[in-house]
Backbone as CSV, one residue per row, in Angstrom:
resi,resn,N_x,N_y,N_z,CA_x,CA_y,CA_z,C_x,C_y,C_z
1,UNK,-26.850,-8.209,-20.808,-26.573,-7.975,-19.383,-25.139,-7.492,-19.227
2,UNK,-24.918,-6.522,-18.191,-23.643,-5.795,-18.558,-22.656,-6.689,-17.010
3,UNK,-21.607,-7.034,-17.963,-20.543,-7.572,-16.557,-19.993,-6.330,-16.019
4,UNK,-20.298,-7.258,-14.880,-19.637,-6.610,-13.572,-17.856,-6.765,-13.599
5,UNK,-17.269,-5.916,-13.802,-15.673,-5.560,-13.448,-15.142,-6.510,-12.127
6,UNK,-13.941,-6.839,-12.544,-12.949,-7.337,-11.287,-13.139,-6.527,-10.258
7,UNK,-12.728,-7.046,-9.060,-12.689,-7.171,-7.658,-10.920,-6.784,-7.737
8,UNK,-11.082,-4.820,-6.971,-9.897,-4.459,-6.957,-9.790,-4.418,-5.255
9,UNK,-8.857,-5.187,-4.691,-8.385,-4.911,-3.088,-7.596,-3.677,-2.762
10,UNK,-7.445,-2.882,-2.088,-6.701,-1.801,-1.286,-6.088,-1.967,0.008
11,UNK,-4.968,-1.823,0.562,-4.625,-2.358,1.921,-4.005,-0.719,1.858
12,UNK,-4.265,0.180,3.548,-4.118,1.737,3.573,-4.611,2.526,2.857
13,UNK,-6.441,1.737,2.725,-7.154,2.750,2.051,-7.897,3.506,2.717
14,UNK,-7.612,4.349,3.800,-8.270,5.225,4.817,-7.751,6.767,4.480
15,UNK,-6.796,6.916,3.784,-6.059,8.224,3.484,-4.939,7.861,2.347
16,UNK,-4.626,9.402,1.948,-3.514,9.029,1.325,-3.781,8.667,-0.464
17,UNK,-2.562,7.854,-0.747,-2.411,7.098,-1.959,-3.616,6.406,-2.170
18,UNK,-3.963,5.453,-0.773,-4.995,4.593,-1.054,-6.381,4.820,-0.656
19,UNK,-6.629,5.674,-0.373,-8.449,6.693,-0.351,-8.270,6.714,-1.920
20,UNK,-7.009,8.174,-2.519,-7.109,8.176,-3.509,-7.295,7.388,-4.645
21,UNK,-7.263,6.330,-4.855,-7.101,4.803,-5.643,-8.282,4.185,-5.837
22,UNK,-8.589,4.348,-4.017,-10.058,3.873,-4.311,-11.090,4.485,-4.852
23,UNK,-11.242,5.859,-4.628,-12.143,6.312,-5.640,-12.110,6.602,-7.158
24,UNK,-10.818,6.510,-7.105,-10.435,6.494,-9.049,-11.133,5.334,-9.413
25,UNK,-10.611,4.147,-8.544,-11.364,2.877,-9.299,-12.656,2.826,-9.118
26,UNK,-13.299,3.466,-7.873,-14.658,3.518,-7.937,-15.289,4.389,-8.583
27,UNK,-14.549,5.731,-9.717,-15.408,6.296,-11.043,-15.568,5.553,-11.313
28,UNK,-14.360,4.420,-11.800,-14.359,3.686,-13.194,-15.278,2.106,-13.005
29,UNK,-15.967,2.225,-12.317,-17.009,1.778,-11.869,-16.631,-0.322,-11.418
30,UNK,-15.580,0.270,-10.626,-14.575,-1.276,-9.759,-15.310,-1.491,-9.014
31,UNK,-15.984,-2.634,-7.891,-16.247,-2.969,-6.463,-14.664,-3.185,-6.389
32,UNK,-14.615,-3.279,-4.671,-13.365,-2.799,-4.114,-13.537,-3.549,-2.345
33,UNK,-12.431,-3.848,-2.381,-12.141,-4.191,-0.992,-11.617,-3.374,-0.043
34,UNK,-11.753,-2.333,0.677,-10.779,-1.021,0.790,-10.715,-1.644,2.740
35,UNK,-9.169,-2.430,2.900,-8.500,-2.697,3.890,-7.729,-1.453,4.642
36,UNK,-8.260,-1.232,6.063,-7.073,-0.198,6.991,-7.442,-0.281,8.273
37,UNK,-6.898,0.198,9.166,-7.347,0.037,10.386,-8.167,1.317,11.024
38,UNK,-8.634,2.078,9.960,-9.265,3.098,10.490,-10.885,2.587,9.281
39,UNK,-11.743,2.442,10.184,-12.649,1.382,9.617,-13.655,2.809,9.281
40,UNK,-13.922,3.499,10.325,-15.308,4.892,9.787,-14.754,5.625,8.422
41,UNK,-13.129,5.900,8.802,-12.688,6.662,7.708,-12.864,6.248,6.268
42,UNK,-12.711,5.125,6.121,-13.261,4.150,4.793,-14.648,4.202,4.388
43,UNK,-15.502,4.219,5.508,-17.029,4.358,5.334,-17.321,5.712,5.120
44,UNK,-17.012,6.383,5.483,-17.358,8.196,5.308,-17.000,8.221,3.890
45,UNK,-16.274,7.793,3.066,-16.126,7.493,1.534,-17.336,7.177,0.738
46,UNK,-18.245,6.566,1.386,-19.591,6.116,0.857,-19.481,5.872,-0.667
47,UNK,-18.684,4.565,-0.676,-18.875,4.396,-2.442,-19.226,3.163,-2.770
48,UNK,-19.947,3.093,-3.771,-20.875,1.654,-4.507,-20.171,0.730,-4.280
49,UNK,-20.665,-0.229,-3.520,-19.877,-1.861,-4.446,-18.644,-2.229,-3.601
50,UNK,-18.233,-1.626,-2.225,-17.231,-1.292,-1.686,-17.836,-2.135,-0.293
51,UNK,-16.633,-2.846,0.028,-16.458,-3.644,1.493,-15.565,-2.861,1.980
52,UNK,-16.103,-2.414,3.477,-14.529,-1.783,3.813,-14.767,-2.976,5.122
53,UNK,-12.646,-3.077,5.568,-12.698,-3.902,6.661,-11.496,-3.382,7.607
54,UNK,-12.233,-3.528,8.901,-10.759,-2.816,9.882,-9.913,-3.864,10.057
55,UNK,-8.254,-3.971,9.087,-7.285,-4.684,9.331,-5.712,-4.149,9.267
56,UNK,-5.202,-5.217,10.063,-3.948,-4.344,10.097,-3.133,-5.213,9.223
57,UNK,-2.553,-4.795,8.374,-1.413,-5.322,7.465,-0.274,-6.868,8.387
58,UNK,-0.396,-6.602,9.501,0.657,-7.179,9.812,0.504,-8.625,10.500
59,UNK,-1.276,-8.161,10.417,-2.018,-9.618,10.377,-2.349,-10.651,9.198
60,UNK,-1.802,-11.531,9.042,-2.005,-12.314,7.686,-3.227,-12.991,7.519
61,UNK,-3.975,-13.595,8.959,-5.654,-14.178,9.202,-6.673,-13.039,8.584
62,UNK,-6.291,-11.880,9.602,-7.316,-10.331,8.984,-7.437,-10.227,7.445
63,UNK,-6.510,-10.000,6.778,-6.315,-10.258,5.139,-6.922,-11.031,4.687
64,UNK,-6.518,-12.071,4.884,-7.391,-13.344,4.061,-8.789,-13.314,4.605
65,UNK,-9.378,-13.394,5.523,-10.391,-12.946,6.047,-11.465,-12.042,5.512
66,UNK,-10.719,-10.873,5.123,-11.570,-10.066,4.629,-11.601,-10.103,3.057
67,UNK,-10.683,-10.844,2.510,-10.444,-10.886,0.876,-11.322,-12.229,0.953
68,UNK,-11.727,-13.303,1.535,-12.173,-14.253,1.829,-13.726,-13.892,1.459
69,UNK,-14.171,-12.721,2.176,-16.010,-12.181,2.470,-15.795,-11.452,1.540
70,UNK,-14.977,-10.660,0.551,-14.977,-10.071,-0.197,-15.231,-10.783,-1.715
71,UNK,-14.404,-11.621,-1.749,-14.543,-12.456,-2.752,-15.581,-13.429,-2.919
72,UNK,-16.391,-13.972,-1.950,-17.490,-14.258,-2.028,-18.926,-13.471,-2.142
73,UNK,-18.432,-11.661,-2.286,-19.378,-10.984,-2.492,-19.315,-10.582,-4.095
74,UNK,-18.084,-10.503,-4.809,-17.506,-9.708,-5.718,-17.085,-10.805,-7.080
75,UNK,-16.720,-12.060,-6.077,-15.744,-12.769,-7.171,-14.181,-12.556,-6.813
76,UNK,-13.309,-12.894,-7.494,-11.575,-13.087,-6.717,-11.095,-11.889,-7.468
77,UNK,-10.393,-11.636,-6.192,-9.518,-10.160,-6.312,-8.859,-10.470,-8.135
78,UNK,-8.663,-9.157,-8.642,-8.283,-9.358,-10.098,-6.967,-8.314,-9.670
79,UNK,-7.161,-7.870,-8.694,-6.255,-6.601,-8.379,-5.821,-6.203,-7.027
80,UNK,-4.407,-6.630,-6.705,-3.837,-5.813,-5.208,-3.249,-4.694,-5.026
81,UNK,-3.329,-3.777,-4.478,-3.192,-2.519,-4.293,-2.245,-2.874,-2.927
82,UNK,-0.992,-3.119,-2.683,-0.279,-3.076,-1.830,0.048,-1.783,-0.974
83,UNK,-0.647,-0.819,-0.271,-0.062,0.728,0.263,0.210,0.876,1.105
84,UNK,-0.329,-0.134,2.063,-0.290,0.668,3.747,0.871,0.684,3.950
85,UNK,1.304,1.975,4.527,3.150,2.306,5.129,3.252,3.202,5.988
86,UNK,4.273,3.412,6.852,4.440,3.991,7.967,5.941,4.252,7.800
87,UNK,6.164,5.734,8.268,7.627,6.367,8.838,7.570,6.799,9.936
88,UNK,8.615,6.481,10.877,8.932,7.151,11.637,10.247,7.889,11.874
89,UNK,10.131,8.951,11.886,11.727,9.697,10.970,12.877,9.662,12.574
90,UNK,13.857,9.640,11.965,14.837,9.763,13.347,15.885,8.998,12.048
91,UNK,17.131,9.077,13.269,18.557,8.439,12.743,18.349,6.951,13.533
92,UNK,18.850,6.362,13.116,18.994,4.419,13.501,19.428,4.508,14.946
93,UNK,20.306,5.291,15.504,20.753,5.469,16.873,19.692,5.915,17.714
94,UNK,19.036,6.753,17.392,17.967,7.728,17.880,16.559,6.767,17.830
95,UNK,16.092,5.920,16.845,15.077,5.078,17.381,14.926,4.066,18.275
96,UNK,13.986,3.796,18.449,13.199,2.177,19.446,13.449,1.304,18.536
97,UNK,13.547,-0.041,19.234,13.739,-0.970,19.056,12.206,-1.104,17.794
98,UNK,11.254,-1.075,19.280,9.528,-1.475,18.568,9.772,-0.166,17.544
99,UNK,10.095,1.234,17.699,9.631,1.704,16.307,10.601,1.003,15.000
100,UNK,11.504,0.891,15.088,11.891,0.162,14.082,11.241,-1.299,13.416
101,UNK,10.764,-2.331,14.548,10.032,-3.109,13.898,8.628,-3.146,13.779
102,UNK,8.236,-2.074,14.039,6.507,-1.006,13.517,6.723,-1.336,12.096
103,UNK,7.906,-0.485,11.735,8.121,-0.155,10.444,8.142,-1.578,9.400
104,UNK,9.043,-2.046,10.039,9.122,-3.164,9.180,8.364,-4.066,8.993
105,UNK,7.499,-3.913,9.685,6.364,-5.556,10.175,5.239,-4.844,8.631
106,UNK,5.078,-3.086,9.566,3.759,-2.692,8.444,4.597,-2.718,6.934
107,UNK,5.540,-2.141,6.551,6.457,-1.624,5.546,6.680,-2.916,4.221
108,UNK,6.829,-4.079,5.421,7.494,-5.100,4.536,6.191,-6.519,4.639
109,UNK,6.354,-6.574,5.696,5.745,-7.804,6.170,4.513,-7.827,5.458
110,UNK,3.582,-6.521,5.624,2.243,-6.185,5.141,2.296,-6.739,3.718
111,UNK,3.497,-6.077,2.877,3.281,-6.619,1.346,3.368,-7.795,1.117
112,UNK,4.405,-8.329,2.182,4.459,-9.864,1.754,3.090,-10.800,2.199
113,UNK,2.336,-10.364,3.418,1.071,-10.988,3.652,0.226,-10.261,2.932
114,UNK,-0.240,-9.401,2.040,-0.896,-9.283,1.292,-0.725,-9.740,-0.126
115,UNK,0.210,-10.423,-0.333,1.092,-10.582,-1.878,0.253,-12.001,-1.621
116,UNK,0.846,-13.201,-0.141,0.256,-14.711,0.106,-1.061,-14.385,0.024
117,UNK,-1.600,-13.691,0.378,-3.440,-13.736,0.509,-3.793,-14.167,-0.860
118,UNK,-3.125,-13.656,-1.890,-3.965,-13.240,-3.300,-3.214,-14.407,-4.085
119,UNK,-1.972,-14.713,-4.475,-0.963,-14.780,-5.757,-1.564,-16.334,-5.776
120,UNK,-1.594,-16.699,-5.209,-1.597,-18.193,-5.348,-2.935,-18.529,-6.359
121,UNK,-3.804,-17.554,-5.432,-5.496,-17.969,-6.427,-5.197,-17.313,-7.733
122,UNK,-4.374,-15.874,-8.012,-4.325,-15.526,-9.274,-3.291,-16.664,-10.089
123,UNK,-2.316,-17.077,-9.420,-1.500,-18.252,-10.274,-2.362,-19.064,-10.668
124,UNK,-3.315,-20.086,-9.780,-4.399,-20.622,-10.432,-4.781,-20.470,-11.609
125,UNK,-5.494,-19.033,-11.007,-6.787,-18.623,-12.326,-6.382,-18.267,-13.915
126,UNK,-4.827,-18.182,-13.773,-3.475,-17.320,-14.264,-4.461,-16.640,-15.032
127,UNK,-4.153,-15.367,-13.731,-4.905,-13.965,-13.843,-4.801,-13.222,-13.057
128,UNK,-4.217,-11.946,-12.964,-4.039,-11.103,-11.623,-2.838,-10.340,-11.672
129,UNK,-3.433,-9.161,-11.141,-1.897,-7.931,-10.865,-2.270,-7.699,-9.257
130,UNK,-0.564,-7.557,-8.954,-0.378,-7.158,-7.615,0.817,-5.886,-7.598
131,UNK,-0.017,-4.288,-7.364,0.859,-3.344,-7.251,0.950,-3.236,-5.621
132,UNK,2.438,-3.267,-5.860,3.180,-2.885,-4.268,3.979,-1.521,-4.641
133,UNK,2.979,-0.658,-4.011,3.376,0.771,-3.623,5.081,1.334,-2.645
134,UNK,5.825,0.991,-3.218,7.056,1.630,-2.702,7.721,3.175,-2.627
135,UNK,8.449,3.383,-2.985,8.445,4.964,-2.331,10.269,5.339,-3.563
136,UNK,10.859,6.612,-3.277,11.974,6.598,-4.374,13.040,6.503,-3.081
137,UNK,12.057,6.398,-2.149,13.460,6.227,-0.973,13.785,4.291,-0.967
138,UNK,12.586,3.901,-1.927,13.504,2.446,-2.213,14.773,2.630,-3.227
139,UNK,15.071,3.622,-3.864,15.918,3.511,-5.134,17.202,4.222,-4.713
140,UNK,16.659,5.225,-3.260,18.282,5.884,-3.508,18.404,6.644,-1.277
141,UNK,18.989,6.589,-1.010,19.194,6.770,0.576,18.825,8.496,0.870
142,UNK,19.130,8.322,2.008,18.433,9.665,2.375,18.401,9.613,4.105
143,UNK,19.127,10.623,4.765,19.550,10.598,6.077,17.761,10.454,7.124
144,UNK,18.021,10.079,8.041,16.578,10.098,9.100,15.999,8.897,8.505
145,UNK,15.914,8.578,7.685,14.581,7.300,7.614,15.292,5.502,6.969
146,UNK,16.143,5.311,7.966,17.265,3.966,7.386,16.154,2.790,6.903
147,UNK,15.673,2.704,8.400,14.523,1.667,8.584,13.244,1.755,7.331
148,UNK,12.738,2.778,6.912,11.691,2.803,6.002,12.092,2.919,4.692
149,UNK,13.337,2.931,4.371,14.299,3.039,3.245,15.077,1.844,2.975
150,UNK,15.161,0.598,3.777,16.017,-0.627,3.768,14.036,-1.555,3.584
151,UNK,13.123,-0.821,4.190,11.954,-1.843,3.756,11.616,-1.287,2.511
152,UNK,11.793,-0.561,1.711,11.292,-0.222,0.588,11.866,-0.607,-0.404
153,UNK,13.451,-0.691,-0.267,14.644,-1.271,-0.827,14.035,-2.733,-0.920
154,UNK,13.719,-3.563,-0.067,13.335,-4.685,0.257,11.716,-4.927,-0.654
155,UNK,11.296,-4.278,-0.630,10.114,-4.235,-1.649,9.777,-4.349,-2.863
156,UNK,11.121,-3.432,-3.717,11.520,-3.696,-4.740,12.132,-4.668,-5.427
157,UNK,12.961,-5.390,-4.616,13.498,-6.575,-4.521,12.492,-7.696,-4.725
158,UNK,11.420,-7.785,-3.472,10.781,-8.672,-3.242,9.913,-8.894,-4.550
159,UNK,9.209,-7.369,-5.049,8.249,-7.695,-6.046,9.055,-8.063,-7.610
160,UNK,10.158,-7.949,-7.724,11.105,-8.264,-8.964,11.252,-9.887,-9.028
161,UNK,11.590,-10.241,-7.557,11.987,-11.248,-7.813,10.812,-12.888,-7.914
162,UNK,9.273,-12.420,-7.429,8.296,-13.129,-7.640,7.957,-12.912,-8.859
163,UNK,7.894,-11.342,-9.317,7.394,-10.990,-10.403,8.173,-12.164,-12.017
164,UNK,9.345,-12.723,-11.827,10.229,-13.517,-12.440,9.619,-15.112,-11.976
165,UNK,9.188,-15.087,-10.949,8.709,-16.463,-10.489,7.402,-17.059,-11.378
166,UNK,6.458,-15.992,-11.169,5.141,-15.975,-11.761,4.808,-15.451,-13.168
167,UNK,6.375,-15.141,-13.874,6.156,-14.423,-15.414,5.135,-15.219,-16.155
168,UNK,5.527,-16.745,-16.027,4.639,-17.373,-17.164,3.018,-18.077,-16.644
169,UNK,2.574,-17.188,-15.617,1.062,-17.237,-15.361,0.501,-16.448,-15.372
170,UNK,0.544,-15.361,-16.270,-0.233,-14.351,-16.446,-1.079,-13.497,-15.694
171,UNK,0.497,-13.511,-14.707,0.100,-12.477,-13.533,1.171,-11.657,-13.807
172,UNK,0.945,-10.671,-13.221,1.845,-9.517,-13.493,2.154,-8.742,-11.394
173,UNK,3.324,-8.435,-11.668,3.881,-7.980,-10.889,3.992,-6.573,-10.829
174,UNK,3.839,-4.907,-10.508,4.198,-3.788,-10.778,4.799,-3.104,-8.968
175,UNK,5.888,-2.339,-8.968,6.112,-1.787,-8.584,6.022,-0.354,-8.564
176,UNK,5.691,0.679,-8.182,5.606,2.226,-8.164,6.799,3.141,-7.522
177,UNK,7.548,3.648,-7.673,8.052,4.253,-6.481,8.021,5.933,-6.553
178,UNK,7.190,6.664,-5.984,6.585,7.516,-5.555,7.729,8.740,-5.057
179,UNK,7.552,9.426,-5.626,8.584,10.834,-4.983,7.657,11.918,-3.605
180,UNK,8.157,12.756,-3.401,7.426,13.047,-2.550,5.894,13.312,-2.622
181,UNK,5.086,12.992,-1.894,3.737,13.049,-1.958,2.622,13.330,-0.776
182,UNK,1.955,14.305,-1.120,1.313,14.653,0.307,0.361,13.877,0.389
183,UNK,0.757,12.905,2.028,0.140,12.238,2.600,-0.024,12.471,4.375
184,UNK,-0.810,12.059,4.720,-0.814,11.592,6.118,0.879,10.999,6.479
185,UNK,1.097,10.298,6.023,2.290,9.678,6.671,3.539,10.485,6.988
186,UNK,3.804,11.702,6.781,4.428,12.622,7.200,3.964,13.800,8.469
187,UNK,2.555,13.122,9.305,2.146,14.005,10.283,2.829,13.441,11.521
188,UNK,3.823,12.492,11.860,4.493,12.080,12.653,5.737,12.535,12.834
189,UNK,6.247,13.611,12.014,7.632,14.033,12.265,8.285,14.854,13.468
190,UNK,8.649,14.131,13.948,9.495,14.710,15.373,10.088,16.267,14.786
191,UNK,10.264,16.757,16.477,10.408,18.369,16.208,12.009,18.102,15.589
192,UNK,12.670,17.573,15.739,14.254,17.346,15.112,14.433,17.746,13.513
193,UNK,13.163,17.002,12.939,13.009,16.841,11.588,12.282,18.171,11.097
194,UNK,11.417,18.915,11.473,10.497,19.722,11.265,10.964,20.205,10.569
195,UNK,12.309,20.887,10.650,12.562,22.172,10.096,13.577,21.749,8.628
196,UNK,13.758,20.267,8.379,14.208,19.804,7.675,13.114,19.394,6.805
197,UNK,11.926,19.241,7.230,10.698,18.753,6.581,10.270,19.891,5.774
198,UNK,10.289,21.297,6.569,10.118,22.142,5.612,10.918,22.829,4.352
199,UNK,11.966,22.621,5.190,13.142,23.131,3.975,12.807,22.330,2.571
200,UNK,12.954,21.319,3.253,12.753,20.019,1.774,11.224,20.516,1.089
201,UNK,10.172,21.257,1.709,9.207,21.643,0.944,9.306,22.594,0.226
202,UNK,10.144,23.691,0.552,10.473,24.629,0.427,11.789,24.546,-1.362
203,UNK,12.538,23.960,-0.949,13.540,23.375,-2.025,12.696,22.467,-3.453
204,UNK,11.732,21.857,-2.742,11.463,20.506,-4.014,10.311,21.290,-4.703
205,UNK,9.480,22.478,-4.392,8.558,23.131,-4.478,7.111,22.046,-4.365
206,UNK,5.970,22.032,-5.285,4.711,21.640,-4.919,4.653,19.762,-4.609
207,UNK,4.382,19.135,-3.922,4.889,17.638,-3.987,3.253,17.068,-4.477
208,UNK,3.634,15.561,-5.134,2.514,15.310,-5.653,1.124,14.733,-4.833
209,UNK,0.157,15.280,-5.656,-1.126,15.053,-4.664,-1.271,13.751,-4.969
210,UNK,-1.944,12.833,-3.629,-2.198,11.698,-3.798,-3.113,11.651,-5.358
211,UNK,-3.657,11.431,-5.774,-4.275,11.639,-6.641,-3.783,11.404,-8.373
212,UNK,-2.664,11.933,-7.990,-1.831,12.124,-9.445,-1.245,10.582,-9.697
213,UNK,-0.754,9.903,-7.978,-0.336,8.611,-8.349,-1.483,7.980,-8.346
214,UNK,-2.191,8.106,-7.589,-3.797,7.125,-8.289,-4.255,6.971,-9.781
């Protein structure tokens, strides 16, 4: 009788990094938890073995919730896929209050309530990886995006320093940080930025398809 593969979770698997992810793991023949708040877009994916659930990162009940019905369909997550993220480009003077803590609630908060949903049962089982998808604007600054660049900064941090907590339970910790990449999350750029958005396409030449980091 052939076993059935770990139970891989996705949080911003509606587009992007994390559509892409999910169907890599669903060649390689994963069931999957694929978390976002765009619930049809997940289903129009139509892939085997796959729960999709409409949640928002910044809810910590929604998460567990759905890793909760998931894991009683699948068995316990073996795998977190930390992605969902949001920019909203401007200078620190020039934003909202709420867009700034948009950012941070989805940016930061999300990884850290998706990190509590899972780590504890993988410390248990001592068994489990949790990738938190960060960006290279965690590693080095870059004018217009303070706020999504101080949570990514913060990401890296965060997953280093559990990743040291949990070394000797045979969980593993990974960080990514991603150079430019065509996603959805750049269809929000104010007309200010536009022409800076293109230049930078224009200068860095082809940016990577979601896909390549999947």
């Amino acid at each position: 009788m052939k076993t059935q593969k770990p139970l891989i979770a996705i949080t911003g698997a509606s587009s992007g990094i994390g559509a892409a992810t999910a169907k890599k793991f669903s060649k390689e023949g994963y069931p999957l938890l694929l978390m976002a708040r765009r619930l049809e877009k997940m289903q129009s994916f139509n892939l085997p073995k796959t729960l999709c659930k409409q949640v928002d990162v910044r809810n910590l009940d929604q998460i567990r919730n759905a890793i909760q019905e998931a894991e009683e369909k699948f068995g316990p997550v073996n795998c977190l896929v930390n992605n969902a993220g949001i920019i909203f480009w401007g200078n620190f003077i020039d934003q909202t209050h709420d867009a700034k803590k948009q950012v941070v609630e989805t940016n930061l908060m999300g990884v850290i309530n998706g990190m509590e949903a899972v780590l504890k049962g993988m410390v248990q089982r001592e068994k489990g990886t949790i990738i938190n998808v960060s960006s290279v604007a965690g590693r080095r600054t870059s004018g217009g995006n303070a706020i999504y660049g101080g949570t990514k900064f913060a990401v890296h941090a965060l997953t280093e320093i559990v990743r040291q907590e949990v070394s000797g339970k045979n969980v593993r910790l990974i960080v990514i940080a991603p150079g430019l990449t065509e996603t959805e999350i750049f269809s929000n750029i104010p007309e200010a930025f536009k022409q800076r958005y293109h230049e930078l396409k224009e200068e860095t030449g082809t940016w990577l398809p979601a896909s390549s980091i999947a």
